[in-house]
C-alpha positions as CSV (number, residue, x, y, z in Angstrom):
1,X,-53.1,-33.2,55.2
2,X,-56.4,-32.5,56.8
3,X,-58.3,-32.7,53.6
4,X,-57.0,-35.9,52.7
5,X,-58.6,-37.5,56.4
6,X,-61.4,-35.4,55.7
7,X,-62.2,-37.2,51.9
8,X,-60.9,-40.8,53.0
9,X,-61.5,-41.2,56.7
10,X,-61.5,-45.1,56.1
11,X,-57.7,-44.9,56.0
12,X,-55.6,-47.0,58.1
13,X,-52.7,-45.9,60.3
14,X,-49.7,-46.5,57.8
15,X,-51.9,-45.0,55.4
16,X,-52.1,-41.9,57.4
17,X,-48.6,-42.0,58.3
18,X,-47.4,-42.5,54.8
19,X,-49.8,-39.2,53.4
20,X,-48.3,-37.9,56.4
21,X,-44.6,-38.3,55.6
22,X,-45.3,-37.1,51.3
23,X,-44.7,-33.3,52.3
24,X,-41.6,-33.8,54.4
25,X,-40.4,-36.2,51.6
26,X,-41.2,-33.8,48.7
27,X,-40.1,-30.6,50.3
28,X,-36.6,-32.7,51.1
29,X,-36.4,-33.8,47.2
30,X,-37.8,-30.8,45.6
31,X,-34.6,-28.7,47.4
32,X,-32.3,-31.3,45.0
33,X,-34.6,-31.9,42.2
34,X,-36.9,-29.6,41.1
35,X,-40.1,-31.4,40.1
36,X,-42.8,-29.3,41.7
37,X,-42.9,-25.5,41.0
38,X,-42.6,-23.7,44.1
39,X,-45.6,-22.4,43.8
40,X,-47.4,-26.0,43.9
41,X,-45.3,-27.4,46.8
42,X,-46.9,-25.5,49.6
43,X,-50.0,-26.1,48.1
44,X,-49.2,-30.1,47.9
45,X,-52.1,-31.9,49.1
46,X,-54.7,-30.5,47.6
47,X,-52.7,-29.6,44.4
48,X,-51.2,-32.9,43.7
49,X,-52.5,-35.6,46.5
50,X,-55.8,-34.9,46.3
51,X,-55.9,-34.3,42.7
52,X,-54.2,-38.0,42.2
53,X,-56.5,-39.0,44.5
54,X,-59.4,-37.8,42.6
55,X,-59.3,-41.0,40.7
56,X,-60.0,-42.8,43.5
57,X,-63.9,-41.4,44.0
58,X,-64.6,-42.8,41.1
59,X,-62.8,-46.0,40.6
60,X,-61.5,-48.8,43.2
61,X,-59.3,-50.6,42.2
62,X,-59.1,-54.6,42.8
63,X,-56.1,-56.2,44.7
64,X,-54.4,-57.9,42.3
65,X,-54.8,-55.7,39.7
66,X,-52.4,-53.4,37.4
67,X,-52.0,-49.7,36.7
68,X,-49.7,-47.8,34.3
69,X,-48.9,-44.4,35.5
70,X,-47.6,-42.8,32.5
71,X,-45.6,-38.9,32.4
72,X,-45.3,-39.7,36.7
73,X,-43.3,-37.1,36.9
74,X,-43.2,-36.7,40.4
75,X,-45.3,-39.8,41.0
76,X,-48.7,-37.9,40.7
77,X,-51.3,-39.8,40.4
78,X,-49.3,-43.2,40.8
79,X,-48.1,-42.6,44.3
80,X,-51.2,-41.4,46.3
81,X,-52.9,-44.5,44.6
82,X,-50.6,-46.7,45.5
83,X,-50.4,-45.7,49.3
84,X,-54.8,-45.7,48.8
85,X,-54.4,-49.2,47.4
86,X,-51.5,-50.9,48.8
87,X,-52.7,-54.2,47.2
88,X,-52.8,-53.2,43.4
89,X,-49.5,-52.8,41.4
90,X,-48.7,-49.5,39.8
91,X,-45.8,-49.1,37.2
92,X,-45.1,-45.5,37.5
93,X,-42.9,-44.5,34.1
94,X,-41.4,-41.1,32.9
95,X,-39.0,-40.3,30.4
96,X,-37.0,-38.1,32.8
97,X,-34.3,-39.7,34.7
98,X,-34.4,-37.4,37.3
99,X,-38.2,-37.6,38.1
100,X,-37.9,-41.3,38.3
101,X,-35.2,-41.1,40.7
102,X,-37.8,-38.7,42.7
103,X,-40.2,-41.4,42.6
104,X,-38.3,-44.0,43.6
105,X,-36.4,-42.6,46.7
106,X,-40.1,-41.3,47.7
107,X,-41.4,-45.0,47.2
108,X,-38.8,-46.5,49.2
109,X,-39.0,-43.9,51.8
110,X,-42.8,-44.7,52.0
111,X,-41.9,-48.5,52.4
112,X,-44.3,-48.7,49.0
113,X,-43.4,-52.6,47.7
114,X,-46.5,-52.4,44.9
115,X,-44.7,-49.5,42.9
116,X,-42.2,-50.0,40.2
117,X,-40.8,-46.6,38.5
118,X,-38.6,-46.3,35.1
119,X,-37.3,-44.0,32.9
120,X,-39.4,-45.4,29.5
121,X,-41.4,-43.8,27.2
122,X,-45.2,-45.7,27.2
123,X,-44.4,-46.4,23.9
124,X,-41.8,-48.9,24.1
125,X,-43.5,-51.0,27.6
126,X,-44.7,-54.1,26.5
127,X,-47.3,-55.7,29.3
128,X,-51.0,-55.0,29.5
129,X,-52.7,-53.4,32.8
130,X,-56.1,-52.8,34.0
131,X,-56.3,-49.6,33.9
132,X,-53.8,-46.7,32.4
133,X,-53.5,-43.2,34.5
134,X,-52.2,-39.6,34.1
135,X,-52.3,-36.3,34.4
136,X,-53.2,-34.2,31.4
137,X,-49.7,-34.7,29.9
138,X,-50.9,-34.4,26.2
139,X,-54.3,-34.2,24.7
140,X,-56.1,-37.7,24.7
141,X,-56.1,-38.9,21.0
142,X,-52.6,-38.3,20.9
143,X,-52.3,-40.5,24.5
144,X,-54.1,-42.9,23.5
145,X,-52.0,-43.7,20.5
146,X,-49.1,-43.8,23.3
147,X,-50.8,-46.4,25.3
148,X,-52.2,-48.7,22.4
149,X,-52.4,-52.5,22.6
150,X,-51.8,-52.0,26.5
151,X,-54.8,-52.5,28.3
152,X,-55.7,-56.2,29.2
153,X,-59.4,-57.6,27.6
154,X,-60.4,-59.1,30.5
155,X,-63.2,-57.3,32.9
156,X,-62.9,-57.4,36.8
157,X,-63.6,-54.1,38.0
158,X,-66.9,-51.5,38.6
159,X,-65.7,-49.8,35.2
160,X,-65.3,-51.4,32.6
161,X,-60.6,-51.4,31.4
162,X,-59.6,-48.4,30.3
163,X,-57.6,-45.1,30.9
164,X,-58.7,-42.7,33.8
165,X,-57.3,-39.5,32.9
166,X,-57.2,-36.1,34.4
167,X,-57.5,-32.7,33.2
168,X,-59.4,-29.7,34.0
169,X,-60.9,-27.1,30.8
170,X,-63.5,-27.9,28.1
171,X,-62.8,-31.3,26.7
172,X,-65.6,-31.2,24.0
173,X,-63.9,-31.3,21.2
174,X,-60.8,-33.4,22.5
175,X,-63.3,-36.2,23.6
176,X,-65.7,-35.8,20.8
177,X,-63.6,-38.9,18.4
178,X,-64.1,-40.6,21.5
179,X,-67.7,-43.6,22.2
180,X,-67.4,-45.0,25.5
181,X,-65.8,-41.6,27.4
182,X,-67.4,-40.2,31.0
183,X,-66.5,-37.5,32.7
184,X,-66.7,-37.0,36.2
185,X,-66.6,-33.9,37.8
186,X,-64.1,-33.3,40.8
187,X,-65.9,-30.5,42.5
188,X,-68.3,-33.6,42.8
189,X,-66.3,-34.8,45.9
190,X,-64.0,-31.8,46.2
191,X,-64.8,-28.5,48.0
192,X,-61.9,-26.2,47.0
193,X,-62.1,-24.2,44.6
194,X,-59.2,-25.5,42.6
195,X,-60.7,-28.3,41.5
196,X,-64.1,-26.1,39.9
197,X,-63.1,-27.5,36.2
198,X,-61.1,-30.2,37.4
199,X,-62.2,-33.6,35.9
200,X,-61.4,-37.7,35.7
201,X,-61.9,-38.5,31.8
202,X,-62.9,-42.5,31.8
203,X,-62.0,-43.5,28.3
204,X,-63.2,-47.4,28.1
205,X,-61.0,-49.4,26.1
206,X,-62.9,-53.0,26.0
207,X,-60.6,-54.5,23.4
208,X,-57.0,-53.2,22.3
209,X,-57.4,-50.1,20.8
């Protein structure tokens, strides 16, 4: 929890208490449902909050504005967001039941009323969002086939629609179909070593791809 203050020391109290209350709440769940290896669980902030959260040093996102959170799994990187941004809606989709249900106790818990979670593949949502966001759950061409036609036109934000995606490695060749990509290197804002090849991909998607 420490290195969450220490990143975003703007937050408010219910913002700490709710970043507070994640480990409690995911130890609790993770006992039923297993959605974080075991391994990752003790290692939960800086593994999965602060990785989530990594989109969040390079992007802020308007209130009023929509995210798709697709693969959630546990809610990673929908539910950090969403505490980060409590005025921006985040639709946080998976296509395993269980996960979902995760999310959506964990939501509730939190007292989170700007996340929505379903069991859906990305394919078959039909609505449009600012911005799309994941974590590495396939390589990007074949996302971004997932996602088409889902990004809205119109321009409000610092950078310009798109996905925000994250993965660690050499994305060279997986980015090089790819124009209007950036990459943003966590170790940029975060010290630990886990996040040395850790990056945001910012793939901009000005019309529907």
């Amino acid at each position: 929890m420490e290195e969450i203050l220490h990143c975003f020391p703007d937050l408010t109290n219910t913002q700490k208490e709710q970043f507070g209350a994640l480990e409690g709440l995911y130890k609790d769940w993770n006992a039923k449902i297993n959605v974080i290896s075991r391994k990752d669980i003790d290692e939960l902030y800086t593994r999965h909050v602060l990785h989530s959260l990594g989109i969040a040093k390079v992007m802020t996102f308007e209130p009023g504005s929509s995210v798709l959170d697709v693969g959630t799994g546990g809610g990673f990187p929908g539910i950090p967001l969403a505490i980060l941004f409590p005025e921006t809606q985040f639709y946080l989709v998976d296509v395993i039941a269980k996960k979902i249900k995760v999310v959506q106790e964990v939501a509730a818990a939190l007292g989170l009323k700007n996340v929505r979670a379903e069991q859906k593949r990305a394919e078959n949502i039909n609505a449009e969002f600012d911005f799309i966001v994941s974590r590495a759950v396939t390589n990007m061409p074949d996302f971004v086939k997932w996602v088409r036609g889902k990004v809205k036109k119109e321009q409000r934000h610092t950078l310009p629609n798109g996905i925000l995606y994250l993965k660690g490695g050499d994305l060279t060749e997986e980015l090089s179909v790819f124009q209007r990509v950036t990459l943003y290197e966590l170790s940029d804002y975060f010290s630990d070593e886990f996040f040395d090849t850790k990056k945001v991909v910012h793939l901009a998607m000005k019309y529907k791809v």
